[in-house]
N, C-alpha and C positions, 0 to 999 in steps of 0.2 A: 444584213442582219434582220431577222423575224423580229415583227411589232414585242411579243412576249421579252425576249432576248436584250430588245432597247429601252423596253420599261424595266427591265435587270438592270442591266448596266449603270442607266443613268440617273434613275430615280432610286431604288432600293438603297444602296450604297448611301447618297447625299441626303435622305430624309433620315435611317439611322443613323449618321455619323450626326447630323446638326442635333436629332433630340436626347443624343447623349452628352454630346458640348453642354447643351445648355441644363441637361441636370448635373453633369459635372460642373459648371461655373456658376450653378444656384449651390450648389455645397461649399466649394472651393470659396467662393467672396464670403458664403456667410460665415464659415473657419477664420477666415484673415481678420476679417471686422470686431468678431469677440475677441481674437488673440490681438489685435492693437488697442483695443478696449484696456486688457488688461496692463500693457505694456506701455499706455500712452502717460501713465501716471508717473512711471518708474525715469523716463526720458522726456527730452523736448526736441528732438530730436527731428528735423523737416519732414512733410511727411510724401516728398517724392526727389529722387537723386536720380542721376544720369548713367545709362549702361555700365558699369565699371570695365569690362572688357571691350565695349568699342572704340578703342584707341586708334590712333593712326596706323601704329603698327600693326592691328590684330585683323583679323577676317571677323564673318559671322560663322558662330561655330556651326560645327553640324550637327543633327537632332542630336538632343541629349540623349542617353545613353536609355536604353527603356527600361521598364520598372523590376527587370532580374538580369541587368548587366552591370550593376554596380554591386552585384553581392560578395566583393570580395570583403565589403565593409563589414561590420560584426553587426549584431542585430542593435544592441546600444548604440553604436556611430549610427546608425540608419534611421533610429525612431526618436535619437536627439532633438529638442525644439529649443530653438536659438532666444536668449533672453532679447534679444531687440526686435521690436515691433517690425510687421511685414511692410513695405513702402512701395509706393507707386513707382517704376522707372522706367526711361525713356533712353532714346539713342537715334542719333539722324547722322550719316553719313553722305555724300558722293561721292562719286568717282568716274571721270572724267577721261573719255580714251582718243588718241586721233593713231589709223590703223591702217598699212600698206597688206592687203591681202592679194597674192597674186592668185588666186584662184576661189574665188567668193559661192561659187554655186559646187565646191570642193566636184567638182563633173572632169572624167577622162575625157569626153570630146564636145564639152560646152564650155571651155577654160576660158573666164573671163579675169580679169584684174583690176581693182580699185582701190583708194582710200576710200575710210567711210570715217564718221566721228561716234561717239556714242557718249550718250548722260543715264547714269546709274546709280541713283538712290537708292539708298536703304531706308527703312523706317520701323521703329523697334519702341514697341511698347508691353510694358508686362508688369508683373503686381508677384511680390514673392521673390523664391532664389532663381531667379529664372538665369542665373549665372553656372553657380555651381550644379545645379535640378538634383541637390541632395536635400529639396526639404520641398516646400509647397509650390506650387509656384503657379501662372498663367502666363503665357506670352502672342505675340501675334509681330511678324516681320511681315513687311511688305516693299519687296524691289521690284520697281515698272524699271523700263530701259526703251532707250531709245538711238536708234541706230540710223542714222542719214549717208548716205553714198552721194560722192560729189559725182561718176559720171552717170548712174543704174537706179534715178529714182526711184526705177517701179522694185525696188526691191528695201525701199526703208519700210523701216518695221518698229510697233511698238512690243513690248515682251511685257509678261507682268507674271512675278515668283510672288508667290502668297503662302505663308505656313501659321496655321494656330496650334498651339501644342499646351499641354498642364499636367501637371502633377499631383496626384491627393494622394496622403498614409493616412492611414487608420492607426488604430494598436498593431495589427498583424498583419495589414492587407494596404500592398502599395499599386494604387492605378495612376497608367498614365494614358493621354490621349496625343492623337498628331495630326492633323490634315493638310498638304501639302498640294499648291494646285499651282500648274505652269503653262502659260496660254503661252506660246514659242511662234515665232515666224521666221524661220531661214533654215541655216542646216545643223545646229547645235542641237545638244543635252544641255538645260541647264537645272542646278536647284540651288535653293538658300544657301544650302551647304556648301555651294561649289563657285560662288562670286566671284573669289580671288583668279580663278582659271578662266581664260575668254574665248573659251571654246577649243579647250583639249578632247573633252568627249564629245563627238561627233557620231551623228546619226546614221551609223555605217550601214543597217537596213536596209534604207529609202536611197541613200547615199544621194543629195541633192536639197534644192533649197525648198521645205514645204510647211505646211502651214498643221502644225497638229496642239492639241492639250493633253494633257497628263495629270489623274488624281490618283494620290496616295493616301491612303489611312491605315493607319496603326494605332491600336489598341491593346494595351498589355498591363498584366496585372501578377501579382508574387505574392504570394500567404506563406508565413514560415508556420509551420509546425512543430519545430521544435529551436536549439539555438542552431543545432546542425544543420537541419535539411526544410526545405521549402517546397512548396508547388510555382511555377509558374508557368503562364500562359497568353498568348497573342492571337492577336486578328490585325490581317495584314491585305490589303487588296490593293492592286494599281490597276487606273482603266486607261487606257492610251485611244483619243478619237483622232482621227484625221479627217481633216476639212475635206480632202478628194476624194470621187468617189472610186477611182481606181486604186485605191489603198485598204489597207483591210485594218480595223479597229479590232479593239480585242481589252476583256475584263478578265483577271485573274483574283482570285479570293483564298486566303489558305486562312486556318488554324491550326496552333500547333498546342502541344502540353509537355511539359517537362518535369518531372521530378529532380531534384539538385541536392548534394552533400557540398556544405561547406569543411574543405580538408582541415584548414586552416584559413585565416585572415588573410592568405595572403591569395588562395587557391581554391576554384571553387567548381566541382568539375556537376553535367549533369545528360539525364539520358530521358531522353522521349520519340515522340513522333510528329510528324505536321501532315496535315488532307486539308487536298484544296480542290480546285474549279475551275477554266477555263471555260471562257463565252469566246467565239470567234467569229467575225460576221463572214454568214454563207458566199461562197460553200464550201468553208471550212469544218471539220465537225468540233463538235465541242469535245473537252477531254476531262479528265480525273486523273490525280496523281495522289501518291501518297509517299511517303520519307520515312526513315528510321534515321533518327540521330544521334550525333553525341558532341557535345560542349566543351570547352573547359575555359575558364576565366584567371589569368594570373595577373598579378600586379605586385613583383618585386619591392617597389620604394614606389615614390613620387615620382622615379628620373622614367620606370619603366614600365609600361602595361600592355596583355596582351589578351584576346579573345578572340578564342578560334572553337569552331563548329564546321563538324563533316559529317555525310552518311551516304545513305543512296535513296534514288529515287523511282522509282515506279510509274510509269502515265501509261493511262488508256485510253481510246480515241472512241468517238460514238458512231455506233451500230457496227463498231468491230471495225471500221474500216480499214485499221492492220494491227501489225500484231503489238503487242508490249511492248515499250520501250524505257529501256533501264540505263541509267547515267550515274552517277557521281556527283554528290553537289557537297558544298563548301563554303566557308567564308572566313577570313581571315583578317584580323586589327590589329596592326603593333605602331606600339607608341616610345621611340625612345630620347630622352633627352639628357645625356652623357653631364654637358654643361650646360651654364644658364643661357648662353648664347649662341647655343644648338640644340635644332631637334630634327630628328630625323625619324619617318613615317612609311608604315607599309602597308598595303589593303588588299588583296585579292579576294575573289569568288568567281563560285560556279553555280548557273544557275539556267535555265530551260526557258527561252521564251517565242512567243508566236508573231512570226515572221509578219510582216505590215506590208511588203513589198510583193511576194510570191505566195500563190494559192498552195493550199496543200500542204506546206511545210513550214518545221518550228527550225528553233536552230538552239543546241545548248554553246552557251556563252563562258569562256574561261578568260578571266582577265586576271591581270597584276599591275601595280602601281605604286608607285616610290616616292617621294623626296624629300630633300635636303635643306634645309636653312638654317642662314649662316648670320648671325651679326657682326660686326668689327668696326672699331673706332667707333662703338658707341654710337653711330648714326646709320652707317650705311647696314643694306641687307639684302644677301646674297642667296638667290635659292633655285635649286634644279628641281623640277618633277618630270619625270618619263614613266612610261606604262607600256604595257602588251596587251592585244586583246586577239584572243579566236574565236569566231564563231563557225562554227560547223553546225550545216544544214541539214537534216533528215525531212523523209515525208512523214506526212499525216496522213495521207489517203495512199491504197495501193494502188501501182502502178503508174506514180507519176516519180518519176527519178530525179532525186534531190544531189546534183550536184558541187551546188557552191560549198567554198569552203574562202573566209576573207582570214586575211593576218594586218591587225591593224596598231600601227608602232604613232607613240609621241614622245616628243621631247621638247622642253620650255627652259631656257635658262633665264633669270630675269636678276634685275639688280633695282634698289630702290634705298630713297636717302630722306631720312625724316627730318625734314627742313626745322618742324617745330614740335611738341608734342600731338597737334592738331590736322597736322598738313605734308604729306608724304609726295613724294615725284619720284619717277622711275622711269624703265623701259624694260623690254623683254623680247624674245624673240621664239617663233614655234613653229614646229616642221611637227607634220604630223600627215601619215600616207596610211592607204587601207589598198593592200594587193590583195582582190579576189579573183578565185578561178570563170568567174564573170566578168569579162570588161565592164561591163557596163555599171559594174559599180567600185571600179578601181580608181585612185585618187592621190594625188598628192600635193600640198599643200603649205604654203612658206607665209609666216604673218611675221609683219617686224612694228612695233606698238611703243608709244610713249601712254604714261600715263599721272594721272596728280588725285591724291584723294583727299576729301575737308571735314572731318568732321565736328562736329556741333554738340 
C-alpha cells in the first residue's frame, strides 16, 4: 500500500472518529449532569447500579440498534425523557473455557489437534440507557481473552474486543456514535456482539491461524420532518490490517442517506442510496461503488421484530482495470419470541468484500444464520445456532481468472445450567467445514467445550 493510501487508512479514520467521541461525550456528560441536577432533588436514589442485563443467563448484546432502526417507535415514545435521574452503571463478567479442537490451525494439510483453555472477561461501563439505547446513553465494553494450548505453545494468544458507543437526541435529531476494534490472533472472527459463539465464524479468506486487527465505525444520525417521515443517514467504515506481509489489508468507507415514511407504529419502510470507497494495498486497484436501496422496519408486538434492507450494487475498479461489476446486496434481522422461554433468531446479508488472501480479486459474500433457545425447568438452556455462508470470487484486474467459489456450513448445539443467578456451567459442541474449489483453503473442524461463567 502507497505511503498516501496508509496515512488514509490508519490515521484519517482514527483522528475523526476520536474528535467526534469526544465532542460527542463533552455534550452528552454535560446533558446527564444538568438532567441529574434536576432529578437528584425529586429521589435519593444511588447514584451508580450494576448492568441490569448482564446476568448469567444473558450475553453482551449486539450494537444497539442505530439512530433510524428503532423508528418503528412514534416520535413521542422516541423523544420521551424518563423522570429518574441518568446513573453511572457497571458490569464484570468471565467466562472460562477448557476446549478438545481436533484441528486448531482449521488447515486441510496442516491438521493439528489440541486442548487449549481460555479466560474471557468482560468489562462494561456506561452512564445513561445504555440497556435499552432508547434514550441517552455512553458505553464502553472491553473483552481481552486468553488462549493457552497444553501441547502448541507457540500458538497462545492474547485477543482484546474493545467497543465505545453513545447516544444523544435533540428535539428532532437523534445521533449515535460506535467504534469497535478487535486485535485477533488465531483463525476466528470475533466481536462484542458475538462472545457467546467460540469461533463459529471463521476466517474462511486466509483460512489458517494469522495474526490481523479490525476497526469499525459507525456514525448515524435521523431528523424527523414531520410525525410521518424523517431523514436518516450513516457513516460506516471497516479497515481490516494483517500483520503479514503476504496478505493484503484493505479500508472500506461508505455513506448512505435515506428518506423514510412511518406507515404506522408498527411499519416503517424507507428509500435511498449508499457511495462508498475501497483502499486495497497494491497491487490491487482501488474501487468505487454505489447502492440503490430499500428498507423496511416491522415490529408486530414485543414477541416479534423484523428489519430487512435490499438493492443493488454497482463497483468500479481504478483505471478501468475491468469492467462494472453489479451484485445484489442485502441484509436481513428477525427476532422471534413465541414464549418467554423461547426465542428464536434469524440474520442473513449480502455483501462485497476485498479478498486478503488472493491478488486481483474481491468475493461478494451471502450468508444466513439461525438459532434456537430453549429454557426448561427453570434452570437448564438449551440452544442450537447453524448458518451458511458463500463466497464467490470474481477479479479485480483483467485477465487474472478468479476461480474460487468456498460453501461454508456451522453448527453448535450447546446446553447450560444456571447453578445460581450469578454463575452458569455448560458444554457445547461445533462442527463447522468450509469446501472450496481451492484445497488449499478447504477445512473441517470438530470442537467439543465445557464452559462456567461468574458474573459480578
Amino acid at each position: 500500500m502507497s505511503f498516501d493510501r496508509i496515512f488514509f487508512c490508519r490515521f484519517c479514520p482514527a483522528n475523526f472518529f476520536a474528535v467526534a467521541v469526544a465532542c460527542f461525550s463533552l455534550v452528552f456528560v454535560a446533558n446527564v449532569l444538568a438532567q441529574e441536577a434536576v432529578g437528584a432533588a425529586a429521589t435519593s436514589a444511588p447514584s451508580s447500579q450494576p448492568v441490569a442485563e448482564m446476568s448469567a443467563e444473558s450475553s453482551v448484546p449486539l450494537l444497539p440498534p442505530a439512530a433510524d432502526s428503532n423508528l418503528h417507535l412514534s416520535n413521542d415514545l422516541r423523544n420521551e425523557v424518563s423522570a429518574e435521574p441518568r446513573r453511572f452503571q457497571y458490569g464484570f463478567k468471565v467466562t472460562v473455557r477448557g476446549v478438545y479442537d481436533d484441528n486448531i490451525n482449521i488447515s486441510q494439510t496442516n491438521r493439528v489437534s489440541d486442548y487449549y483453555f481460555s479466560i474471557e472477561p468482560v468489562l462494561t461501563l456506561g452512564l445513561g440507557d445504555i440497556t435499552g439505547a432508547e434514550d441517552n446513553y455512553i458505553r464502553l465494553d472491553y473483552a481481552p481473552a486468553l488462549f493457552l494450548f497444553a501441547d502448541h505453545s507457540e500458538d497462545d494468544a492474547v485477543q482484546h474486543l474493545i467497543r465505545l458507543q453513545g447516544q444523544h437526541q435533540f428535539a428532532r435529531l437523534t445521533v449515535t456514535l460506535a467504534e469497535e476494534i478487535a486485535i485477533l490472533d488465531g483463525t476466528d472472527l470475533r466481536s462484542v456482539g458475538d462472545l457467546t459463539a467460540p469461533g463459529i465464524h471463521a476466517n474462511t479468506d486466509v483460512s489458517g491461524r494469522t495474526k490481523f486487527q479490525t476497526y469499525r465505525t459507525s456514525m448515524n444520525a435521523s431528523y424527523d420532518l414531520s410525525g410521518k417521515t424523517f431523514l436518516s443517514t450513516g457513516f460506516n467504515s471497516l479497515v481490516t490490517e494483517y500483520d503479514s506481509s503476504s496478505l493484503f489489508s484493505s479500508a472500506n468507507f461508505s455513506e448512505n442517506l435515506f428518506i423514510n415514511y412511518r406507515y404506522s407504529d408498527k411499519v416503517v419502510v424507507g428509500i435511498g442510496g449508499t457511495g462508498g470507497y475501497d483502499v486495497v494495498d497494491n497491487p490491487n486497484p482501488a474501487q468505487t461503488f454505489e447502492q440503490a436501496n430499500l428498507r423496511l422496519t416491522y415490529q408486530a408486538s414485543g414477541k416479534i421484530s423484523m428489519n430487512v434492507s435490499g438493492g443493488v450494487e454497482f463497483r468500479q475498479f481504478e483505471h478501468n482495470s475491468r469492467d462494472q461489476y453489479v451484485t445484489p446486496v442485502f441484509e436481513l434481522g428477525l427476532s422471534y419470541q413465541p414464549f418467554d422461554p423461547t426465542t428464536i433468531t434469524l440474520s442473513g446479508s449480502r455483501s462485497t468484500y476485498n479478498s486478503g488472501a488472493l491478488a486481483g480479486q474481491d468475493f461478494a459474500q451471502t450468508s444466513i444464520s439461525a438459532s434456537v433457545r430453549q429454557r426448561f425447568l427453570q434452570r437448564f438452556y438449551i440452544a442450537v445456532s447453524a448458518g451458511y455462508q458463500n463466497s464467490d470470487y470474481f477479479s479485480t484486474v483483467n485477465g487474472i481468472a478468479a476461480n474460487r467459489r468456498d460453501d461454508y456450513y456451522f453448527i453448535e448445539p450447546a446446553l447450560d445450567f444456571s447453578i445460581t443467578r450469578f454463575w452458569t456451567f455448560g458444554g457445547y459442541y461445533l462442527n463447522r467445514q468450509n469446501d472450496s474449489a481451492s484445497q488449499t483453503f478447504s477445512f473441517d473442524d470438530h470442537q467439543v467445550g465445557v464452559r462456567t461463567t461468574l458474573t459480578f
